[in-house]
C-alpha positions as CSV (number, residue, x, y, z in Angstrom):
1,X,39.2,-24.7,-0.6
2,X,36.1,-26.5,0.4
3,X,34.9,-26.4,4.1
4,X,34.3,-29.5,6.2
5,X,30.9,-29.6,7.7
6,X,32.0,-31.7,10.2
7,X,34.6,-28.9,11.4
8,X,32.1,-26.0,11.5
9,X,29.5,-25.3,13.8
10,X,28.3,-22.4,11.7
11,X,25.3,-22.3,9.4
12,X,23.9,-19.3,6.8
13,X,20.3,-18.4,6.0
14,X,19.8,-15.8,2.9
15,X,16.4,-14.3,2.1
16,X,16.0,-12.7,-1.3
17,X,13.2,-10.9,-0.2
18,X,11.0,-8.3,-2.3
19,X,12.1,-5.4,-0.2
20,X,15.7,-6.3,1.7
21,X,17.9,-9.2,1.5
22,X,19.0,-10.5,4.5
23,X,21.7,-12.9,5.6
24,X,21.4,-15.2,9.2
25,X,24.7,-16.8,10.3
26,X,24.9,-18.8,13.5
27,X,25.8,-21.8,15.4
28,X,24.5,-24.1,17.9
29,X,25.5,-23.3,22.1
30,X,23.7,-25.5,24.2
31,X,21.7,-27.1,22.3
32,X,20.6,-23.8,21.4
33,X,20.9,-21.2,18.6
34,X,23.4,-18.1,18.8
35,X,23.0,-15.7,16.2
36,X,26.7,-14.2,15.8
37,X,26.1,-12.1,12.3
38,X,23.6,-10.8,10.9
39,X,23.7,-8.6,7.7
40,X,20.8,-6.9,5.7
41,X,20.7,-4.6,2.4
42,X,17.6,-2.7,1.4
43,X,17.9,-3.8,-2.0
44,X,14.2,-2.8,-3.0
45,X,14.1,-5.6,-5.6
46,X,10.2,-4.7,-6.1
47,X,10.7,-1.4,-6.7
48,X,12.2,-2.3,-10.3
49,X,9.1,-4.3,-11.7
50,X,7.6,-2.1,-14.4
51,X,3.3,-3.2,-15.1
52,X,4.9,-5.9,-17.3
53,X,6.3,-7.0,-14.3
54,X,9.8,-7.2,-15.8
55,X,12.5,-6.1,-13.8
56,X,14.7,-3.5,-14.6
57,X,18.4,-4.0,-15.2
58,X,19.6,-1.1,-12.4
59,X,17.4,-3.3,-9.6
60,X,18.9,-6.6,-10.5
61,X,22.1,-4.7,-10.4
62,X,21.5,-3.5,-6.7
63,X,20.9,-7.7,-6.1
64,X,24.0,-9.0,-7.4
65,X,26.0,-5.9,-5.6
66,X,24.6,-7.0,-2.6
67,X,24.9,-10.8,-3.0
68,X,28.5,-10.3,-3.9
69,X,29.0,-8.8,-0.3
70,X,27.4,-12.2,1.0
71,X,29.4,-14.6,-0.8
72,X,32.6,-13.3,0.9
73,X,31.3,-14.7,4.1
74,X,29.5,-17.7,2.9
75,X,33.3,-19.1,2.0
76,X,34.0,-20.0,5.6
77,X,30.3,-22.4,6.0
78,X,29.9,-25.7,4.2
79,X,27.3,-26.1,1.0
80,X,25.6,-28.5,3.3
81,X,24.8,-26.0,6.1
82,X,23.5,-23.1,4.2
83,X,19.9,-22.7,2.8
84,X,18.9,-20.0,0.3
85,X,15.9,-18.5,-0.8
86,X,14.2,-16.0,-2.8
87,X,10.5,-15.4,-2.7
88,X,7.7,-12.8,-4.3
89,X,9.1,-10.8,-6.6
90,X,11.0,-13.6,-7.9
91,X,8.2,-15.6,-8.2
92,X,6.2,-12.7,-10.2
93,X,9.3,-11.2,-12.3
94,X,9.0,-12.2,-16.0
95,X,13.0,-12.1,-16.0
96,X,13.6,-13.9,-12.9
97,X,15.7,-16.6,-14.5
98,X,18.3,-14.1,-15.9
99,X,18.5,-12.6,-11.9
100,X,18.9,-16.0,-10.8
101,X,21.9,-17.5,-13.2
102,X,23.6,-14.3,-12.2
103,X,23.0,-14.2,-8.4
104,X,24.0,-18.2,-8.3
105,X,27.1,-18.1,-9.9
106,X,28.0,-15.0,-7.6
107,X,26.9,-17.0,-4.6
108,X,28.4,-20.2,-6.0
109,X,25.1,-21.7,-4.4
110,X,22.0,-23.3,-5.2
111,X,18.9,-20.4,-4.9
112,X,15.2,-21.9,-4.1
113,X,12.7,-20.0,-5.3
114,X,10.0,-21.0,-2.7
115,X,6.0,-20.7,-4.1
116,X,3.8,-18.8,-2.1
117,X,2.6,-21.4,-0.3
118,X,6.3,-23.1,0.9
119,X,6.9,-19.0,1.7
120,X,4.2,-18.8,4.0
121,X,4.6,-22.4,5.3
122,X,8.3,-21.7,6.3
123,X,7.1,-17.8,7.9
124,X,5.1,-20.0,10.2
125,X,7.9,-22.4,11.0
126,X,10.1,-19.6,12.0
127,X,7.5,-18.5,14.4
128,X,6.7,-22.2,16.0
129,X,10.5,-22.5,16.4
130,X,11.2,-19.0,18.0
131,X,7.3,-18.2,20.2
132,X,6.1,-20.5,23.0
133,X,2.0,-20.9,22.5
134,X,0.3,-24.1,23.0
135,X,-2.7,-22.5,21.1
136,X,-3.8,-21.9,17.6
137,X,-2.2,-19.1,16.4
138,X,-2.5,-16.2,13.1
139,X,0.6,-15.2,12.0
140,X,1.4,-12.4,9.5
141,X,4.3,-11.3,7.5
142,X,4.1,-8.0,5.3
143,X,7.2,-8.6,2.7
144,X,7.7,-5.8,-0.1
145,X,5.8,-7.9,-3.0
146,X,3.5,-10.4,-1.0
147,X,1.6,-11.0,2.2
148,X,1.3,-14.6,4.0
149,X,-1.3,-15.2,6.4
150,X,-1.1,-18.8,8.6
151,X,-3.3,-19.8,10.7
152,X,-1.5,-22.7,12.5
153,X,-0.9,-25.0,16.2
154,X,2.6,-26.4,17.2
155,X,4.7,-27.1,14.1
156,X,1.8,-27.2,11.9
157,X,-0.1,-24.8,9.4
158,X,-3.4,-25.3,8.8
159,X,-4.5,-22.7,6.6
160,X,-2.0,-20.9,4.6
161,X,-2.5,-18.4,1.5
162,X,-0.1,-15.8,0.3
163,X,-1.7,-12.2,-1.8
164,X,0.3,-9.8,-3.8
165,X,0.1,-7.3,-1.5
166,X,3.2,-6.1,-0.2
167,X,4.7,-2.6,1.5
168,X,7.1,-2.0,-1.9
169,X,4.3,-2.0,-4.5
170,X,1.7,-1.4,-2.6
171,X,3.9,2.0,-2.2
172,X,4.2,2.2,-6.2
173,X,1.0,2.1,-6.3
174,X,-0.5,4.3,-4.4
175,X,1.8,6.6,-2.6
176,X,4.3,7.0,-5.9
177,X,3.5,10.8,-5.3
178,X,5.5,10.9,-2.0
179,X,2.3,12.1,0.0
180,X,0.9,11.3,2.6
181,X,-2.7,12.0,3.1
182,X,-6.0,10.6,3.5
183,X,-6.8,9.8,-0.3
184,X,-3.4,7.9,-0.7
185,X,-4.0,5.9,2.9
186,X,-7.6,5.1,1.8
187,X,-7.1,3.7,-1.9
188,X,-4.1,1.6,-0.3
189,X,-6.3,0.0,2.2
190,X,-9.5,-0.1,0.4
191,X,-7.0,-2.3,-2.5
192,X,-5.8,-4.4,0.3
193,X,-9.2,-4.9,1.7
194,X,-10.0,-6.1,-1.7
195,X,-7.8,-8.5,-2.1
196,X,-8.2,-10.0,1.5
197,X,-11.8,-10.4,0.6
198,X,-11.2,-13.5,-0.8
199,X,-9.7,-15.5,2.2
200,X,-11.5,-13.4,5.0
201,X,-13.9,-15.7,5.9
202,X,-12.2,-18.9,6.1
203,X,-9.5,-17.8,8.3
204,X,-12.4,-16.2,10.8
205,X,-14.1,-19.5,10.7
206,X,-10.8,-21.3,11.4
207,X,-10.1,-19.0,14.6
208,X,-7.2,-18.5,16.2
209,X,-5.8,-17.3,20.3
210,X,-3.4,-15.5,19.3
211,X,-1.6,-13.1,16.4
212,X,2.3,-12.2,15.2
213,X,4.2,-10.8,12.7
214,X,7.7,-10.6,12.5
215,X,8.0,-8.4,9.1
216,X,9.4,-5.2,8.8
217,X,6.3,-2.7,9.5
218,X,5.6,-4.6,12.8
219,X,9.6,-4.5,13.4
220,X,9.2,-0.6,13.0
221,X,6.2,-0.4,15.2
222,X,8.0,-2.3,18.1
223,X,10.5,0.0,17.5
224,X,8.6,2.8,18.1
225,X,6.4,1.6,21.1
226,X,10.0,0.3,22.5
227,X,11.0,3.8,22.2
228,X,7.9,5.2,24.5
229,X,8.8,2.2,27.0
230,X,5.3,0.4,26.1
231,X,5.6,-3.2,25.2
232,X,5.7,-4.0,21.6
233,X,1.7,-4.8,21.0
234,X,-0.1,-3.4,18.8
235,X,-4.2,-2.5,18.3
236,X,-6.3,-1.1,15.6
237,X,-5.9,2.3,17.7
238,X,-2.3,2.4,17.6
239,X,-2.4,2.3,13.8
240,X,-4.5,5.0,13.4
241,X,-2.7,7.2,15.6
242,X,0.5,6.5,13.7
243,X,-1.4,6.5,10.4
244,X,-2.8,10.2,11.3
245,X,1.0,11.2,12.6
246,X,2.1,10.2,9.2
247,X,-0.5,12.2,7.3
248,X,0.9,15.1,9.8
249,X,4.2,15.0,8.4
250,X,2.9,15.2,4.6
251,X,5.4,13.5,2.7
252,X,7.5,10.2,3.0
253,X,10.5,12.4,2.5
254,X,9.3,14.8,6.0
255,X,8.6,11.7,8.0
256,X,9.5,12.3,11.7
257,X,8.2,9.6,14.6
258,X,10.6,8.9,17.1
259,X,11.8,5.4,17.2
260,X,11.8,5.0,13.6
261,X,14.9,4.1,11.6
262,X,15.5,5.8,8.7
263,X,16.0,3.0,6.7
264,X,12.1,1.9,7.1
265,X,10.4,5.2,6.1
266,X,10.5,4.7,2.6
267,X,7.8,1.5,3.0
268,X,6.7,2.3,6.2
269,X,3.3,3.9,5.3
270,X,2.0,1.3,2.7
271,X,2.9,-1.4,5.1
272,X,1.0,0.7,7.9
273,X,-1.9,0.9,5.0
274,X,-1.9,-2.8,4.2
275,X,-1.5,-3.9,8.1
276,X,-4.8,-1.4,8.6
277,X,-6.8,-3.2,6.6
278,X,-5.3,-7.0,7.9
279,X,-6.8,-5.9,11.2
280,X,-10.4,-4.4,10.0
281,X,-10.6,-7.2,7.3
282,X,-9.9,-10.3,10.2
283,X,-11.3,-8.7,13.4
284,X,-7.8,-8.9,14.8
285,X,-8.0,-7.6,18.4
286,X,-3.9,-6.9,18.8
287,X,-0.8,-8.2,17.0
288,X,2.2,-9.4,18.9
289,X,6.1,-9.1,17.6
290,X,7.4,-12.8,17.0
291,X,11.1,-13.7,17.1
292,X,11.3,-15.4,14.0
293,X,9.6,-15.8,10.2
294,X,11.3,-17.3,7.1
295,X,15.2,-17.3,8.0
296,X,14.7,-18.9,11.7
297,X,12.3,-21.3,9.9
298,X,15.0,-22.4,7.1
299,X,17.5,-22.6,10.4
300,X,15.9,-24.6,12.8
301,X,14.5,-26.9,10.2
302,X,18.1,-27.5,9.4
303,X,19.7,-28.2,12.6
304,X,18.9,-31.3,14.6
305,X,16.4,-32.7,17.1
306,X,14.7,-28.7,16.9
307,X,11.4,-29.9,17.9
308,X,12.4,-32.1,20.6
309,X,11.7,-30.1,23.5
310,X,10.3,-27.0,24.2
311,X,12.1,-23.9,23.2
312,X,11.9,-22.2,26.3
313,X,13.5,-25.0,27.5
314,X,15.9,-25.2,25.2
315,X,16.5,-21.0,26.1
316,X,16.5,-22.0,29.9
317,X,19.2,-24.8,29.1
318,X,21.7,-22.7,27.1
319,X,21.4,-19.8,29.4
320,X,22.1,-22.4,32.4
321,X,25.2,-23.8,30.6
322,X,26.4,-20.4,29.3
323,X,26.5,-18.8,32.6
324,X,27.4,-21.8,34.8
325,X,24.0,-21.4,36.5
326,X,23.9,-24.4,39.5
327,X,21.1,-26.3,38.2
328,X,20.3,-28.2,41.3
329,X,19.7,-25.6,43.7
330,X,17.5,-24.2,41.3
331,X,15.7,-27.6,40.4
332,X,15.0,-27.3,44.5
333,X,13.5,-23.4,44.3
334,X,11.0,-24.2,41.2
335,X,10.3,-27.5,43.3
336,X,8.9,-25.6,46.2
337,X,7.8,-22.5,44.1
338,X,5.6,-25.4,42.6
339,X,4.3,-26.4,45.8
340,X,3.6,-23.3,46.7
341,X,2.0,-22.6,43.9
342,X,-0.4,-25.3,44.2
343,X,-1.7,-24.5,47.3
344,X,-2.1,-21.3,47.0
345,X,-3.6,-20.4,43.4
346,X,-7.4,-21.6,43.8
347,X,-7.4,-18.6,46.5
348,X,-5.6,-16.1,44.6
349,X,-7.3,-16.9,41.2
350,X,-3.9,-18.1,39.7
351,X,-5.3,-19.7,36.3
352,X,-2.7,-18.7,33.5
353,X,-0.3,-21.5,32.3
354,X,1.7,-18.8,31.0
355,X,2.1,-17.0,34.9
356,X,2.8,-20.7,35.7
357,X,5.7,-20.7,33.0
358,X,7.3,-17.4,34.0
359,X,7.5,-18.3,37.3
360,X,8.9,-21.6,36.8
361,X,11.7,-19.6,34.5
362,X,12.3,-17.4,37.5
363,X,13.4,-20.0,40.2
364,X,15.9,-21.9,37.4
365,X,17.3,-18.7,36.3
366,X,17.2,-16.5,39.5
367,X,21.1,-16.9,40.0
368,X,21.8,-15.9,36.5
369,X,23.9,-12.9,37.5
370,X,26.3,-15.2,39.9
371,X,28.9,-15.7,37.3
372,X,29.7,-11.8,37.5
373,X,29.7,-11.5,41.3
374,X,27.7,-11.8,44.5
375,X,27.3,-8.1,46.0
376,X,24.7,-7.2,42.9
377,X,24.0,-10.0,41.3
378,X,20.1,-9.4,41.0
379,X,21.1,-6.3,39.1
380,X,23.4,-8.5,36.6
381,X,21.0,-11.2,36.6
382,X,18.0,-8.6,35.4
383,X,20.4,-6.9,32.8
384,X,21.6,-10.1,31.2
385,X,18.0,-11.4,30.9
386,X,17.0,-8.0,29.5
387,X,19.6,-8.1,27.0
388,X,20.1,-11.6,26.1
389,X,18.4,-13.5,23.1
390,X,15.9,-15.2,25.0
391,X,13.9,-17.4,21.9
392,X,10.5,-18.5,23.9
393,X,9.9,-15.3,25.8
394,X,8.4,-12.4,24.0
395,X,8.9,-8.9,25.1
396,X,6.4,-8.5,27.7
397,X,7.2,-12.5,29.3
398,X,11.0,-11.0,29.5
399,X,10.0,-7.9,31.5
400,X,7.7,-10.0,34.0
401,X,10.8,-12.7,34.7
402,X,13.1,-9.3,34.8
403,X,11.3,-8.0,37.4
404,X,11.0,-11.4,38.8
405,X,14.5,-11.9,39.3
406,X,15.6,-8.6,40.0
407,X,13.3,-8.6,43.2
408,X,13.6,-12.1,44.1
409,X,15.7,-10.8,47.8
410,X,16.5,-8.4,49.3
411,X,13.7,-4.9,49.0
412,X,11.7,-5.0,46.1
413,X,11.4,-2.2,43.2
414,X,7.5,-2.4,42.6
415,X,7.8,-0.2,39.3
416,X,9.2,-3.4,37.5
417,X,5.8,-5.1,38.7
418,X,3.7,-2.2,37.6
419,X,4.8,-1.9,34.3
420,X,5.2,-5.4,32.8
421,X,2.5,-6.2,30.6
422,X,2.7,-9.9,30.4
423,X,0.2,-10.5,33.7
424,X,-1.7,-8.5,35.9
425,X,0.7,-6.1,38.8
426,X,-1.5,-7.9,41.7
427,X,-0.7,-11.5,39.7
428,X,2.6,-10.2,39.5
429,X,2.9,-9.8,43.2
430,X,1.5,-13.2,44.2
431,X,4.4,-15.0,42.0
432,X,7.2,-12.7,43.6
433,X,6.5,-13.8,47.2
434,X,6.0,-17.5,45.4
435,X,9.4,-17.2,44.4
436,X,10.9,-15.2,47.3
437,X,9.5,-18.4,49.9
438,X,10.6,-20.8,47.5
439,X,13.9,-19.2,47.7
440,X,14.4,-18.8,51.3
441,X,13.0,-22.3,52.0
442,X,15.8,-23.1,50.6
443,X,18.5,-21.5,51.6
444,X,20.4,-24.4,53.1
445,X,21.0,-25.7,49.6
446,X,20.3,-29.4,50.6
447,X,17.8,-32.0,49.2
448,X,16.9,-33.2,52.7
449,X,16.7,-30.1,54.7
450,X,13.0,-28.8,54.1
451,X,9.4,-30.4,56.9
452,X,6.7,-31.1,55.5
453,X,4.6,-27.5,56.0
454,X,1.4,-26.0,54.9
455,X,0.8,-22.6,53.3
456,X,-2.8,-20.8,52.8
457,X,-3.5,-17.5,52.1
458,X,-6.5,-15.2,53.8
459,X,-6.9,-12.0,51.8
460,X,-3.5,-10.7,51.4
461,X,-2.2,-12.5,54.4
462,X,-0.2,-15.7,53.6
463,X,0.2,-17.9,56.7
464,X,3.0,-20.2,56.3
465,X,3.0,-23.4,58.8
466,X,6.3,-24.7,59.9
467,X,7.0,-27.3,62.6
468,X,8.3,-25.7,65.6
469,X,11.4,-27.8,66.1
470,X,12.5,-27.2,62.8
471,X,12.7,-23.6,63.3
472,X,14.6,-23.7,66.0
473,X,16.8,-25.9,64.1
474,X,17.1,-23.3,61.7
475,X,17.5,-19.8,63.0
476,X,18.5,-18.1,59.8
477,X,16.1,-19.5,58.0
478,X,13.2,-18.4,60.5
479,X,14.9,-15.1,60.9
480,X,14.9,-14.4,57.0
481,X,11.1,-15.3,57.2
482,X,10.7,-12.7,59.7
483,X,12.6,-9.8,57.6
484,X,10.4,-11.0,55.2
485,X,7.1,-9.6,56.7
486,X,8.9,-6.4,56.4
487,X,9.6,-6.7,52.6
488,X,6.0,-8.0,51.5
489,X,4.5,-4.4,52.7
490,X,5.8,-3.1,49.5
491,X,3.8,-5.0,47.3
492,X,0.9,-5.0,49.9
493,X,0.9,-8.6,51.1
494,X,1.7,-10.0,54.8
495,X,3.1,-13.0,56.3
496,X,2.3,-14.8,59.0
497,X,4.6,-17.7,60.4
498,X,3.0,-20.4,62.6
499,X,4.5,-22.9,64.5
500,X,3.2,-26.7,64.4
């Protein structure tokens, strides 16, 4: 029985990738887009090329198992709102047409094979739909067969290649022995190197402000640094460490780093090999986790009106319908947080947009954890935000607006300051008392409540000017301010109120 697209929300996404296939079903909330299944098979497709590049009958075997298991779902979602593609080892495979006849009559779908180029072109769209950066940006992606590199701004690439180099035969090649040592590591990267040598320049003459990768070997290394509470950012230092703790445990079939899923050490060290010489070869300085690559760029490009508006405003939208958030006593918080803001960041050396952004999330989602209940609602708020998908916010933005949120009354945890990496702790303390004012300002919940008042800021001390009648007028208010003075200590600021 065929499915009416009008009567589903739901849409599918399957990547027949060179090292796991993976399959992205979700729907739009809000506006916005809820993953609810996600499934993924380390098929290993690579692994089956012999040096004719034909692929052997046991690994397209292992492909049609595994699409077989996605077909059963794919029944319930309409032809028109599924997208399928299959990439390197497709491409390169002498037999690929005999996989693909098989694989589309067990999907009973259409299969793209996308070129290099469309691969890498739809890796960056996943990343412009899913990370918020107004600047030029390198994105990576290590896949089992092939490599993309995209240097790109906003929705569009602007230099795009794609190299056979990927984590599955790069680990045929040169770590087919299951050891791990220095000889294996260096031939793998001086190979990469080789290859990279081609593109090197023109990418470090296009520039870029900032780098991701969403593939599987930077996946594992988030893992890992998530595991030892560090944000997931990695540096040419990093990778050697973990390349030397590899080389500690000897062979792939020993390897023991905590944080790692089993289910990536078979690739792990040949991606860790080829991402080593990415980062000599371009100069990179660190590498950032993105959200999305090829399946969120197939989604979003399918759903409607995705580049509209911002998708940390789209994030901030959902999140305010999903959790009945009240949107216009928020609107007032960022208003005066703004103002606030404005008068105050020429003296404290305020200067990132991004600081700006995080704190403008803050005030429209400080109430998040209402819906649960009053008494410790800071604590819900700052668990749902740690937990929820939040497309926009990369790890180290989500612990900042945690901590944000979590302190914004009441006494304030400085460790959730001190450790976020997305700002400086002292930055971090100048938007919390931002956001604290803002919110006590206005507590009366009414458009026409707040004076006209100045704020300035002398050292650490911020002097807050408030008409003298209007205090009076407002004894809670100007009793809240005066706790306040209390609560600021901990993050080494004071407050002084003054009476016009």
């Amino acid at each position: 029985m065929s499915v009416n697209s009008n009567n589903s929300p739901l849409y599918a996404v399957i990547d027949l990738g060179s090292n796991s296939f993976h399959m992205l079903i979700a729907r739009l909330v809000a506006d916005s887009v809820q993953t609810v299944d996600k499934v993924k098979r380390k098929v290993r497709l690579a692994s089956g090329l012999n040096e004719n590049n034909h692929l052997s009958q046991e690994a397209i075997a292992r492909g049609i198992e595994c699409l077989a298991f996605f077909a059963e779902r794919l029944q319930d979602i309409p032809a028109s709102n599924i997208r399928i593609v299959a990439t390197a080892t497709l491409r390169i495979a002498t037999n690929a047409d005999n996989f693909l006849q098989q694989a589309e009559k067990t999907l009973n779908h259409k299969i793209n094979l996308l070129s290099g180029i469309q691969e890498a072109e739809q890796i960056y769209l996943g990343v412009a739909h899913t990370s918020c950066s107004e600047k030029q940006r390198l994105v990576l992606d290590i896949g089992g067969a092939s490599t993309e590199i995209i240097v790109g701004e906003r929705f569009t690439s602007k230099k795009v290649c794609s190299l056979n180099i990927g984590c599955v035969t790069f680990k045929k090649q040169f770590f087919n022995d299951n050891n791990l040592n220095d000889l294996n590591f260096n031939r793998a990267i001086t190979a990469a190197k080789n290859i990279l040598t081609s593109v090197v320049d023109e990418y470090k003459k296009i520039g870029w402000q900032s780098a991701l990768s969403g593939s599987g070997t930077m996946q594992a290394l988030a893992e890992i640094l998530q595991f030892q509470h560090l944000p997931a950012i990695v540096n040419l230092a990093f990778l050697q460490k973990i390349k030397q703790q590899l080389i500690h445990c000897k062979t792939i079939n020993n390897i023991n780093i905590k944080g790692l899923a089993s289910d990536r050490k078979p690739v792990f060290a040949s991606g860790i090999a080829i991402l080593i010489a990415l980062f000599e070869s371009l100069a990179i300085k660190q590498l950032q986790l993105s959200s999305g690559a090829i399946r969120e760029g197939l989604l979003y490009e399918m759903l409607p009106n995705m580049r509209a508006i911002t998708i940390r405003e789209r994030t901030i939208k959902a999140l305010e319908e999903r959790f009945h958030i009240d949107n216009q006593h928020n609107q007032r918080v960022y208003t005066q947080a703004q103002a606030l803001y404005q008068q105050l960041a020429s003296t404290w050396q305020l200067t990132s947009d991004n600081d700006r952004q995080l704190l403008s999330a803050s005030c429209l989602l400080h109430e998040i954890g209402l819906l649960l209940e009053y008494k410790h609602h800071q604590r819900h708020g700052a668990y749902i935000l740690s937990q929820a998908d939040l497309a926009g916010f990369d790890q180290a933005d989500r612990q900042l607006l945690v901590a944000l949120v979590r302190n914004y009354k009441g006494d304030i945890e400085t460790h959730l300051l001190n450790v976020q990496a997305a700002t400086t702790a002292q930055n971090s303390y100048y938007l919390l008392a931002i956001l604290r004012l803002a919110v006590i300002l206005c507590r009366r919940r009414g458009d026409d409540i707040l004076p006209s008042y100045q704020v300035s800021s002398n050292n650490k001390v911020i002097q807050l000017s408030l008409p003298k009648t209007w205090l009076q007028q407002h004894p809670l208010i100007c009793d809240e301010l005066k706790q306040e003075q209390h609560y600021l200590q901990a993050i080494d600021l004071s407050l002084e109120i003054k009476r016009l």
